[in-house]
MARVEX-221388 format. One record per residue (C-alpha): y, x, z; residue in three letters. Coordinates in pm, whole numbers, plus 50000, padded with zeros to 5 digits. Each point is the difference from the previous one (the first is absolute). Layout:
% residues N
YXZALA ...
This chain:
% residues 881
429726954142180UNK 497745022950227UNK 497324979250210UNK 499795004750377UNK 497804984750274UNK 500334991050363UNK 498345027750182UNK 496004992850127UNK 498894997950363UNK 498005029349937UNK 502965020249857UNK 500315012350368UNK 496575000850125UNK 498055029149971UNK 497615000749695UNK 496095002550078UNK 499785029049788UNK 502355021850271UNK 497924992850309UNK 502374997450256UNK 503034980350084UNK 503175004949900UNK 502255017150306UNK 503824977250072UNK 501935028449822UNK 498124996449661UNK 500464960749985UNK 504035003350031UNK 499735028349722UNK 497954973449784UNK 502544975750100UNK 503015018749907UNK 498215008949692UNK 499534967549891UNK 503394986950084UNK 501375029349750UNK 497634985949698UNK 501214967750093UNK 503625013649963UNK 499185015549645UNK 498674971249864UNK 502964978750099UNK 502205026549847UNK 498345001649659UNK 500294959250039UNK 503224999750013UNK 500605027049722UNK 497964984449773UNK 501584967050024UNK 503265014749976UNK 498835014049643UNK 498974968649890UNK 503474981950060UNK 501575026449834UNK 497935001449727UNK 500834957849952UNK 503645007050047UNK 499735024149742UNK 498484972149770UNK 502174977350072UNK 502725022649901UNK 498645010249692UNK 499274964349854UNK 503534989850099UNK 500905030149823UNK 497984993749688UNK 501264960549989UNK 503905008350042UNK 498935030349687UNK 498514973849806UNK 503124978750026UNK 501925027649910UNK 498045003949730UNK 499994965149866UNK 503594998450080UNK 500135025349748UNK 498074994049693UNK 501934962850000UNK 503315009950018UNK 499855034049793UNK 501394991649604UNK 496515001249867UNK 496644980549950UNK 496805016850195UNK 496964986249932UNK 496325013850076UNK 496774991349779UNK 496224999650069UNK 497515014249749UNK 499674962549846UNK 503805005649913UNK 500714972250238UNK 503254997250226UNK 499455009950321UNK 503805003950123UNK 503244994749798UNK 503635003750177UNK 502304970350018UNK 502285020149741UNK 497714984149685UNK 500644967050068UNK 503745000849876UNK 498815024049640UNK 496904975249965UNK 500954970350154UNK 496354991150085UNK 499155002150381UNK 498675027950172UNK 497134976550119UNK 498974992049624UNK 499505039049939UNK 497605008450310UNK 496494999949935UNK 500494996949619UNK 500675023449692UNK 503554999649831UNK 498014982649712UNK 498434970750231UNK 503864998650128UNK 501664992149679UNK 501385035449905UNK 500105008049650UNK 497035006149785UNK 501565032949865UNK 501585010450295UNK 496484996350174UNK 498375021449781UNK 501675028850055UNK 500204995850301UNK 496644995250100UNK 498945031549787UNK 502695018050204UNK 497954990850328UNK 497045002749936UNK 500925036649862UNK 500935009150378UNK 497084988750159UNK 498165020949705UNK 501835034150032UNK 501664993050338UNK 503405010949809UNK 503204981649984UNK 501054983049732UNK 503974990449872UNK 501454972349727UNK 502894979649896UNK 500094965849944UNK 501814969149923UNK 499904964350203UNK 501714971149843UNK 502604988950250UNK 502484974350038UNK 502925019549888UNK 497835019349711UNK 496975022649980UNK 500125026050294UNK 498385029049989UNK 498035015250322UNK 498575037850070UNK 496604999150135UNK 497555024150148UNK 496804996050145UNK 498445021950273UNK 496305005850173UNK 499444987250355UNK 497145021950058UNK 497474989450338UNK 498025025350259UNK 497905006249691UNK 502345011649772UNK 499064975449741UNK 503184979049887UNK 500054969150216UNK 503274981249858UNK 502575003249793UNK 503355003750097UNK 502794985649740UNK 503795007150032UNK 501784983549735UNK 504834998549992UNK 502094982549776UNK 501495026149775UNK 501684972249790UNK 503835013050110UNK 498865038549906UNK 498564988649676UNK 503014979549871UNK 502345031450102UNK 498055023349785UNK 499734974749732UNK 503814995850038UNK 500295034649995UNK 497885011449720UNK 501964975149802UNK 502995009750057UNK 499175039149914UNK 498714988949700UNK 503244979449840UNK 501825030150119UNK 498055024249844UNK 499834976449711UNK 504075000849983UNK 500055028350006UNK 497835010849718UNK 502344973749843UNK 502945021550080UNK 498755029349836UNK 499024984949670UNK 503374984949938UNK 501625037950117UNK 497155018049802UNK 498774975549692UNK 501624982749678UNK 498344978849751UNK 496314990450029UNK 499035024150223UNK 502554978350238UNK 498054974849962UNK 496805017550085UNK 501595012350281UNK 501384970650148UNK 496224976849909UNK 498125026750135UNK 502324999550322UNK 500094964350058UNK 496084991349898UNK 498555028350209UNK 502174988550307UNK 499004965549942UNK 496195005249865UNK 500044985149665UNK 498085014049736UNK 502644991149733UNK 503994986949966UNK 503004997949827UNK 503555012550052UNK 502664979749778UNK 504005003450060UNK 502914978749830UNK 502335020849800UNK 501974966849903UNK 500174969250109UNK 496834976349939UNK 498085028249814UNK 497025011250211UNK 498395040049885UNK 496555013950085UNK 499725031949876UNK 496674998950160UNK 497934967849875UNK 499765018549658UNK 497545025450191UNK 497904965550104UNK 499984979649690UNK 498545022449735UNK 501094973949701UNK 503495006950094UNK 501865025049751UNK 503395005550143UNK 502615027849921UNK 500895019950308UNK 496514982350138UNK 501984974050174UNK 499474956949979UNK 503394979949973UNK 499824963650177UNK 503064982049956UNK 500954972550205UNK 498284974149818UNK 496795014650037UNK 499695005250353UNK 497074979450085UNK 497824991350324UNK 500285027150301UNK 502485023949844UNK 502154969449942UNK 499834986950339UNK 500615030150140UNK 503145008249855UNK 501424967149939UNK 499374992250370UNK 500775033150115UNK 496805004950267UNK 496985014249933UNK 496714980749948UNK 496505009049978UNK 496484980149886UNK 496195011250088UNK 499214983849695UNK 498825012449612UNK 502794999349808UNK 500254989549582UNK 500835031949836UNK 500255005049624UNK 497335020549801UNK 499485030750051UNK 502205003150347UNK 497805004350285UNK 498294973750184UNK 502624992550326UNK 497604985350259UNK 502915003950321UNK 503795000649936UNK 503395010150240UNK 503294998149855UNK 503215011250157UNK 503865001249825UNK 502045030050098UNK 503254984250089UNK 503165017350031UNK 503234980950157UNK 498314971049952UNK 498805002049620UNK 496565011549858UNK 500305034149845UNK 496195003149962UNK 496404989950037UNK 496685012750201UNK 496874984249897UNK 496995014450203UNK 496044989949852UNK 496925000050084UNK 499465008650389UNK 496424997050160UNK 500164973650233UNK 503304985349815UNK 503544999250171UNK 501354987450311UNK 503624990450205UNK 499665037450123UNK 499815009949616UNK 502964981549938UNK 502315014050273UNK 498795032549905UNK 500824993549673UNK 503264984050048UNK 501075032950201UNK 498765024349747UNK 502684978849722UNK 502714998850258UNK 499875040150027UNK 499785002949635UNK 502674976449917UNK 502995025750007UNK 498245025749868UNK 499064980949659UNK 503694983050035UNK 501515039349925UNK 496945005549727UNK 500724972749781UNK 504215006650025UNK 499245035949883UNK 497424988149739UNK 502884974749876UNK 502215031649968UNK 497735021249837UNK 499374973149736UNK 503604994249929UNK 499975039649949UNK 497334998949793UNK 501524975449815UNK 503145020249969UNK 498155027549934UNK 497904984849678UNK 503614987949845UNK 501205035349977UNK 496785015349863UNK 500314976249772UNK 502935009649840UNK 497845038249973UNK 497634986749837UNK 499955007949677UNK 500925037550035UNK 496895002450257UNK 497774976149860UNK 498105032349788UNK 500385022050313UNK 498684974650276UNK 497094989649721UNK 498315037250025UNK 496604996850159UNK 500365040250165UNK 502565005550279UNK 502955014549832UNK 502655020850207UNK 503455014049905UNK 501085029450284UNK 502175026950037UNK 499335033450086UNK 501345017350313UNK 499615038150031UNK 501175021750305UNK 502335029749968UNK 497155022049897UNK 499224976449707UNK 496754989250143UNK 499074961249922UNK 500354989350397UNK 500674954849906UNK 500514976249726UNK 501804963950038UNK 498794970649875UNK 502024985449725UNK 498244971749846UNK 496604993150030UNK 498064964949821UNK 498304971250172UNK 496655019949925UNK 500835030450240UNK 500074977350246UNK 497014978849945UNK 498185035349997UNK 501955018850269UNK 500694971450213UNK 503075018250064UNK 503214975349969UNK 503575009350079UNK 500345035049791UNK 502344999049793UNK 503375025750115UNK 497615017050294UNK 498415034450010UNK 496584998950000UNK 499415017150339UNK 501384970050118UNK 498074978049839UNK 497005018950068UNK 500475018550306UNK 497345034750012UNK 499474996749568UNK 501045034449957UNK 497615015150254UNK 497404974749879UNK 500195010849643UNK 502685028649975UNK 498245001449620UNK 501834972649891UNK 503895014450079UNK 498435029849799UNK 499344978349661UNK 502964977950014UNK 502475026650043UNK 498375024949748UNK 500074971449732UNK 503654991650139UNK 500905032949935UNK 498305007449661UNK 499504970349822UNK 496435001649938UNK 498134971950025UNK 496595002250252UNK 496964978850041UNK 497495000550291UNK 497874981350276UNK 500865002450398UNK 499074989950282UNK 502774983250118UNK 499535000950425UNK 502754978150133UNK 498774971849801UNK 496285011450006UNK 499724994149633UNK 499455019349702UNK 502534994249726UNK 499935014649638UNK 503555013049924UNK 502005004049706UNK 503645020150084UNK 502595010149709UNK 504145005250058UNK 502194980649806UNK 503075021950106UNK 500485032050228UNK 499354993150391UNK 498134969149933UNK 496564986749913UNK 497644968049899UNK 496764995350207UNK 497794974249809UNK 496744997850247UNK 497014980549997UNK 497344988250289UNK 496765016549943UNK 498595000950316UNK 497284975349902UNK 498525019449726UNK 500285032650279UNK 498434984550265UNK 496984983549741UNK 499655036149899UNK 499545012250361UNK 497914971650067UNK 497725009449717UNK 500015034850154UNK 499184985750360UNK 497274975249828UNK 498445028449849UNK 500315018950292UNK 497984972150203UNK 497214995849729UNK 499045034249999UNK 500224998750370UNK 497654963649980UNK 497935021449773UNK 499745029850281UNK 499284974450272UNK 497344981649809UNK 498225028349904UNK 499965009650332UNK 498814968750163UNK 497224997349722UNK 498815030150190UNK 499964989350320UNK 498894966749950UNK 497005017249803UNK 499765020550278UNK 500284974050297UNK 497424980549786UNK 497605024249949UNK 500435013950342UNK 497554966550184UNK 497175003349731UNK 498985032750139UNK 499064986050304UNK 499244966049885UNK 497285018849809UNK 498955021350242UNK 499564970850277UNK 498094981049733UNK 497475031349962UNK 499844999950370UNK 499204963750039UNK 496945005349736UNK 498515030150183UNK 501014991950358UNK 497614978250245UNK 501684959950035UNK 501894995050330UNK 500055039550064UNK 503585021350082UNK 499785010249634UNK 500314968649853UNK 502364986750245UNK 502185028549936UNK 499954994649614UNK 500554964550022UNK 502825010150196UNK 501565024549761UNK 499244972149661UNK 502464977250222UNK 502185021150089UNK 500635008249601UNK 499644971849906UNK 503044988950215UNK 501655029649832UNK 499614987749688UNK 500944967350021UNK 503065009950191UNK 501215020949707UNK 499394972549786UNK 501614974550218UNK 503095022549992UNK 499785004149654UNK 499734960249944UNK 503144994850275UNK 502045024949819UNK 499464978349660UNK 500844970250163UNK 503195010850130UNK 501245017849693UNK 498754962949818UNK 501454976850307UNK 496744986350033UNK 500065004350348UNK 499624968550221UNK 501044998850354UNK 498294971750257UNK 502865001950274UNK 499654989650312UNK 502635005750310UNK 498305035250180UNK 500735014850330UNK 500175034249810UNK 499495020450314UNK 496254983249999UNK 499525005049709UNK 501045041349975UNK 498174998150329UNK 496424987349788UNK 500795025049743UNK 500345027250237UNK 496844992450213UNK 498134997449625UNK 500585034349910UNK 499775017250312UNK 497115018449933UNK 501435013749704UNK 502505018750242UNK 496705007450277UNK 498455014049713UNK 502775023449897UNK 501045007450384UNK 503644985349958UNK 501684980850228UNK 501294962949931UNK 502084984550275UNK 501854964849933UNK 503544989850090UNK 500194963550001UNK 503324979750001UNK 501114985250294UNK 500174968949878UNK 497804975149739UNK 500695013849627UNK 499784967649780UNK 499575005449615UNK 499144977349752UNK 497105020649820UNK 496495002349848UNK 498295014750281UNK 497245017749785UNK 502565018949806UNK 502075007350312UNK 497015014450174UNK 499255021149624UNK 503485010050022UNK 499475016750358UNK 496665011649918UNK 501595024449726UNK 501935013650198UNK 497765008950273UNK 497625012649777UNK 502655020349802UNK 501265014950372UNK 496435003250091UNK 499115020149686UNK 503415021950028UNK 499585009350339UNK 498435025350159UNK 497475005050297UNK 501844994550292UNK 502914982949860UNK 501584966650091UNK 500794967449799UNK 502594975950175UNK 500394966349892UNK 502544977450123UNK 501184965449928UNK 503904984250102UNK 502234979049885UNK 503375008649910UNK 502194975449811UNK 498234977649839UNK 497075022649914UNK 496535007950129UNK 500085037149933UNK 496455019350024UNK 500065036550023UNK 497115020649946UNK 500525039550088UNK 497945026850065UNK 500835040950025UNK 497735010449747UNK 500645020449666UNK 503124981249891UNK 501084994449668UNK 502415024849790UNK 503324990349865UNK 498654999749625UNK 497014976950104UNK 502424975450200UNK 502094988649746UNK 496554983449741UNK 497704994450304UNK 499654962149940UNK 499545008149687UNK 496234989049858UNK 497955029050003UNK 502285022550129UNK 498345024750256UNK 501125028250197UNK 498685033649860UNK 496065007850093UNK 497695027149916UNK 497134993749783UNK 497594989550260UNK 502294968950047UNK 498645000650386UNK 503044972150053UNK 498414977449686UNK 501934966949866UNK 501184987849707UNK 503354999950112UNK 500744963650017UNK 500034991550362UNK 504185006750044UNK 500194981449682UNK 497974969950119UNK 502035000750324UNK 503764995449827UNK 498104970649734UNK 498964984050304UNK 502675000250158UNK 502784994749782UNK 498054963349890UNK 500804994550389UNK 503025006349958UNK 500265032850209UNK 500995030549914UNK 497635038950059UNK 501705034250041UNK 498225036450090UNK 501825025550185UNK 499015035650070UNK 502315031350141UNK 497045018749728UNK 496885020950001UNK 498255005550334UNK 502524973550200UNK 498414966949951UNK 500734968649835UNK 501164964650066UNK 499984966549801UNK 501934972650046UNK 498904958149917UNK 502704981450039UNK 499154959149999UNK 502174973650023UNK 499664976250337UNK 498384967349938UNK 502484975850242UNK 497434965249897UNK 498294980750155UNK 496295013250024UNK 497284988049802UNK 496964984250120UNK 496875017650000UNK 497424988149818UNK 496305005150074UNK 498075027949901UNK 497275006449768UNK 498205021450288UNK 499864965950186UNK 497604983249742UNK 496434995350090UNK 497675020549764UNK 497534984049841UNK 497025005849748UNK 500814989149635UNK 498155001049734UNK 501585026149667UNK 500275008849676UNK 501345033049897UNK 500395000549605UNK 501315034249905UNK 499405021349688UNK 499775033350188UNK 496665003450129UNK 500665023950234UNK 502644978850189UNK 498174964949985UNK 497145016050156UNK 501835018850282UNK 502404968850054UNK 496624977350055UNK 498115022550223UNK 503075002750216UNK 500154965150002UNK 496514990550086UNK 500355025450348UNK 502454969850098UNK 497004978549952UNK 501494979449686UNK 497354990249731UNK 501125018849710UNK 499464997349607UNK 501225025749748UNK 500784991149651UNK 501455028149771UNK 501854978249708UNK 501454964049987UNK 497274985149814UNK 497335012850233UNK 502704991250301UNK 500504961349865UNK 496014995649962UNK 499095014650340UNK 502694983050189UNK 498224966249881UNK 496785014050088UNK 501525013550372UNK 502904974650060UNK 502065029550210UNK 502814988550244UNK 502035030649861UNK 500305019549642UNK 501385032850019UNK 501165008949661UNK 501225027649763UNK 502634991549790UNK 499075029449709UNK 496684987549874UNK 498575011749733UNK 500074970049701UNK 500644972650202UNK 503345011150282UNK 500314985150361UNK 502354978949905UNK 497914979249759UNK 496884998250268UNK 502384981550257UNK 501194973449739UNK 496154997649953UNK 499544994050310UNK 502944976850057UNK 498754978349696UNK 495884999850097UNK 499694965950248UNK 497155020950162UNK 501675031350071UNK 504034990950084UNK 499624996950382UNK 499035042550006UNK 503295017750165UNK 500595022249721UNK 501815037650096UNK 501005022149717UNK 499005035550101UNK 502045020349761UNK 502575033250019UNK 502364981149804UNK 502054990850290UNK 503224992849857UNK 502614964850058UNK 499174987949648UNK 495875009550052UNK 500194977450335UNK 501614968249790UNK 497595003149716UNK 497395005450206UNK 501054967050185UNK 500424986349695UNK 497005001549889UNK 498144988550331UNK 499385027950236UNK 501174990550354UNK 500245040950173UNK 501165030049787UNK 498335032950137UNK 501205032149890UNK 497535024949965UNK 498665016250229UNK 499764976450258UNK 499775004050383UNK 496634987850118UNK 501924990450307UNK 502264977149747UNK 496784988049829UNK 498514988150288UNK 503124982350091UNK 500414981849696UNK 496074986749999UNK 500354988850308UNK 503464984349888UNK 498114987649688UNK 498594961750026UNK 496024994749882UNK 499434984749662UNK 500224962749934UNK 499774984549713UNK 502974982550005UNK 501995023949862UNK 503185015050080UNK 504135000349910UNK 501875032950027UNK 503444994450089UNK 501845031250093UNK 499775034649804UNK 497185024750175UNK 501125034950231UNK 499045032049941UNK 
């Protein structure tokens, strides 16, 4: 507010400074001029406090505003149909709608200003939900599950997400939860996935009794009904007379069984436990228990039995085995509705088995009666035909019918039915398949004389041997044999040989380029060396040599490493250590690792990530070598300028990885064998491109033993390439991560190298003492066992091919000497296979290292490694490479 004063006395006297008084007309100026301040002032008075009531009306407004808002708002979150809840950065409560009290039935009060966990929630359901949080107020992203709540009425299942509540600062404040009952939604999928499935399951059953007869019914019908019903094994009976149960497909289960026709007979009288509940009571009946089987039947740890009942009598049996997790009511029903479909369909299958048996039977009698006169003629091991000759008005052989034939033409035709038809009918498209044939008949038909040859017979994709002679005019005898065997073994031999000379090509040629890629690092392993003598310590020179020896040296043991991995594929000596992988990290680490292998060769490597988290079940070093081929195959292929894409999705129930670039593509020839080992596209002598050829043969070992399948595809020279890796999904539950070596403190230890080679041992121990461990070299096991008792080391670090006395026989030393048991003995060997790891265990060592060693894993392992005591020490599991 503006400040005024009451005017002075000597406002209207003259001031000393004029000299002279003021005249009547300049006092009522000063007067009137006055008054008119006086007037402002009042003015911006009563402005100002107008202002200031307006500005409080407007507050007053606004917080009656903001309190009938709030209202709203609280009106809302308790009466919407879901739970909202807010937590602090101590995961505690901070707000929860009325909504949870009727899911939980725990007060709202008992939640606010505690975690679920202090609340009484569940310990699992806790968990994951507190890693949930606290993964929004770390990333600020939101974050969606499903889970289940035990209820009154059952367990109900709930769809929560979490949200950040971010402050002024942009740093996540709260977290907001929103969590509905999706219980209802749940149970109508369930309902309707089952549903699909018993139809689709009845279906399939449909078709196998339209399609099927004999045992493959059977298969049908068990493969049907156990993949509906996920059972890993079953058994499909059906009653062709009264009280006499047959399972054509228990014979398949129970190896002792020898049964003609491969089916198992169970009279009345030896229906025992669930099959004879089932269909004496009629109702079907199942046990999560083990169940007594016989020897050699399969072990039954989970039974379901159902009878397939038509107008009111059993007709038939399912027996389902052997579910994870056992059966349940919902089993049952299924079950019960799967039988109830069938019923009707068996019902018409056994009356038309019935009547083909009494044909049979009718069938046998009048054979009978034939035979004597056919007993020489059905006896002759080669198919035997009788046929008469048809010729067309130009006497050209155009048909023959069939007028006799013996049980052998069929077993080697597999024709049945001949006898009185033409055999264009018969054989529809014979006499364009092998016109040859009307040619021979008809001339021998014609003239009597008797033939002999081999042919290819194409309808039947067989070779036969025949013999052809006429017994009268117009007619002739066909006595054939099978000899497609002996054909076949002959072009097999051909192919074999084929495939050893080409074996012999390919290993010729990879003796020269592995001499080559061999030979290729000593040049300038040699050269660096020379450098290294003449060059000044610590100067460019040196560093640059030291640079080159690793580089090679990293060459070299990669080719060997392949080498070794191709072995152990070919040998399946290969073991995986799986773990459940977010594959997009982990192409994502393999990428960034050889990224300067594209910056070096100026190509450019973009990623494609799924949208989503790609869960495998894998061994995450092999996954990432897996990869790594590839990029460094693309990388190598591709030229300056080009691009590699790499993308990762999921479609199905696959992780698929592609890895594609527009470089110089791979020809149609090379295509067909490139996962072959060694195989190579063609390179000029220089072999700028180098390789053994084994990376695209590592890649499909690897990842078939994951299960997954590899594929290349190129449109040919000059337009680029792309592989597929194709994984399966890994739907577990993921695996807890254990701690890291990396995280181990390092620490000094004192250690004794015994090794034969010189060379190495001395190397290996002056390494060793830069990481300031005390260090003793010893270069046999005599000289090892006498120094160690001089020394005492914490660790021995031993070869296993000494020279007289072997590694093996210095750590059973060791083991049996009271002075010198408590060393932590590592066998340091390049025998690195399964059975070298157990008999090195055997024998005492507690870490198998294959050579050469990491110094990085080295270091890890001493400081792993406990110090000496003399108290000895047990080893109880086998040692890792």
């Amino acid at each position: 507010m503006t400040n005024t004063r009451d005017p002075q006395p000597d406002d209207l006297t003259p001031r000393p400074e004029e000299g002279k008084k003021p005249t009547y007309e300049e006092l009522l100026a000063r007067v009137a001029q006055f008054e008119q301040q006086q007037q402002q002032q009042q003015q911006q008075q009563q402005q100002h406090l107008a202002q200031e009531r307006a500005r409080t009306e407007e507050r007053v407004r606004s917080e009656e505003a903001l309190r009938e808002s709030e209202t709203r708002l609280r009106s809302l979150t308790e009466n919407v149909p879901c739970v909202l809840m807010r937590f602090d950065r101590q995961l505690r409560v901070v707000y929860l709608s009325q909504q949870a009290v009727q899911y939980t039935g725990v007060p709202v009060e008992r939640f606010i200003g505690r975690t679920n966990r202090e609340a009484g929630m569940p310990t699992e359901l806790c968990d994951r939900w507190d890693a949930a949080i606290n993964r929004v107020f770390n990333t600020g992203t939101h974050e969606e599950m499903e889970f289940d709540l035990p209820g009154t009425s059952g367990a109900q299942t709930f769809a929560l997400k979490f949200a950040p509540e971010f402050g002024p600062d942009d740093e996540v404040r709260h977290v907001l939860g929103v969590s509905s009952d999706i219980t209802s939604r749940k149970r109508a999928e369930d309902k309707e996935r089952k549903e699909f499935r018993e139809t689709a399951a009845a279906n399939r059953l449909l078709a196998a009794f339209i399609k099927h007869e004999g045992d493959e019914l059977f298969d049908e019908v068990l493969a049907a009904v156990t993949g509906a019903m996920a059972s890993k094994h079953g058994v499909f009976g059906y009653i062709a007379e009264p009280g006499h149960l047959i399972c054509p497909s228990l014979s398949k289960m129970l190896d002792a069984c020898e049964v003609e026709g491969k089916c198992i007979h169970y009279p009345a009288e030896k229906w025992k436990g669930l099959w004879a509940r089932t269909l004496t009571e009629k109702r079907s009946i199942y046990t999560n228990e083990a169940s007594p089987v016989p020897a050699g039947h399969l072990l039954i740890h989970n039974n379901l039995a159902a009878p397939i009942l038509f107008r009111g009598e059993a007709i038939g049996l399912l027996n389902l085995a052997n579910k994870e997790g056992g059966y349940s009511d919902e089993d049952r029903e299924m079950l019960d509705g799967l039988a109830a479909r069938m019923a009707p369909m068996l019902y018409a299958w056994i009356q038309r088995k019935l009547r083909e048996e009494e044909r049979r039977r009718a069938e046998e009698a009048l054979r009978a009666t034939e035979s004597r006169f056919r007993s020489l003629f059905e006896h002759l091991l080669d198919g035997f035909a009788y046929c008469r000759m048809i010729y067309d008005e130009e006497g050209r052989p155009v048909d023959f019918v069939y007028l006799d034939v013996n049980a052998a033409f069929g077993g080697l035709t597999g024709l049945e039915g001949v006898v009185d038809r033409r055999v264009t009918d018969v054989i529809p498209g014979i006499r364009e398949m092998n016109p040859e044939l009307f040619e021979i008949y008809g001339r021998v038909a014609s003239t009597g004389c008797p033939e002999r040859l081999e042919i290819d017979f194409k309808p039947l994709q067989k070779w036969l041997t025949l013999s052809v002679y006429s017994p009268e005019p117009q007619h002739f005898v066909a006595i054939f044999d099978d000899i497609t065997a002996r054909k076949r073994a002959e072009e097999a031999l051909r192919a074999a040989n084929l495939q050893l000379a080409e074996a012999d090509r390919r290993k010729n040629e990879f003796l020269a380029v592995l001499s080559h890629e061999l030979r290729n690092p000593l040049a300038p392993i040699s050269n660096s060396l020379y450098i290294l003598d003449h060059a000044s310590p610590g100067g460019d020179q040196a560093e640059r040599a030291k640079q080159v020896i690793g580089r090679q040296v990293t060459q070299l043991s990669s080719l060997v490493n392949d080498l070794l991995d191709v072995t152990r594929i070919t040998r399946n000596r290969v073991e995986l250590q799986k773990e459940r992988l977010e594959l997009c990290e982990v192409v994502r680490r393999a990428i960034e690792d050889n990224r300067s292998l594209f910056e070096r060769a100026g190509v450019h490597l973009e990623l494609s990530p799924a949208t989503r988290t790609v869960p495998v079940l894998a061994d995450s070093t092999r996954i990432a070598q897996i990869v790594g081929n590839l990029l460094q195959n693309s990388a190598k292929f591709t030229t300056k300028g080009g691009h590699t894409r790499v993308s990762v999705a999921v479609l199905g129930h696959e992780a698929v990885v592609r890895v594609a670039d527009d470089g110089v593509g791979i020809s149609r020839q090379t295509l067909d064998r490139l996962f072959q080992p060694f195989m190579q596209a063609e390179q000029a002598l220089d072999r700028s491109k180098g390789g053994l050829g084994l990376g695209l043969a590592l890649v499909k070992g690897l990842v078939e033993l994951h299960g997954g399948t590899v594929s290349a595809h190129s449109e040919g020279l000059g337009r680029g390439a792309e592989v597929i890796v194709r994984l399966p999904l890994d739907t577990g539950v993921a695996l807890e991560a254990s701690a890291t070596r990396a995280d181990l403190p390092r620490a000094r230890r004192r250690v004794l190298i015994i090794e034969d080679n010189a060379d190495a041992a001395d190397s290996l121990s002056e390494a060793l003492a830069f990481g300031d461990h005390e260090v003793e070299v010893a270069y046999n096991g005599p000289e090892g066992i006498a120094k160690a008792r001089e020394f005492r080391p914490d660790v021995v670090l031993c070869d296993i091919g000494l020279p007289g006395m072997d590694g093996y026989e210095v750590a059973r030393a060791f083991r049996a000497d009271e002075a010198l048991r408590g060393a932590f003995l590592v066998a340091l060997s390049g025998y690195a296979l399964p059975e070298d790891l157990q008999r090195a265990a055997d024998a005492g060592f507690e870490r198998h290292l294959a050579k050469p060693p990491s110094l990085e894993k080295l270091e890890e392992l001493l400081s792993a490694a406990p110090r000496a005591s003399t108290s000895g020490c047990s080893v109880t599991a086998p040692p890792t490479a």
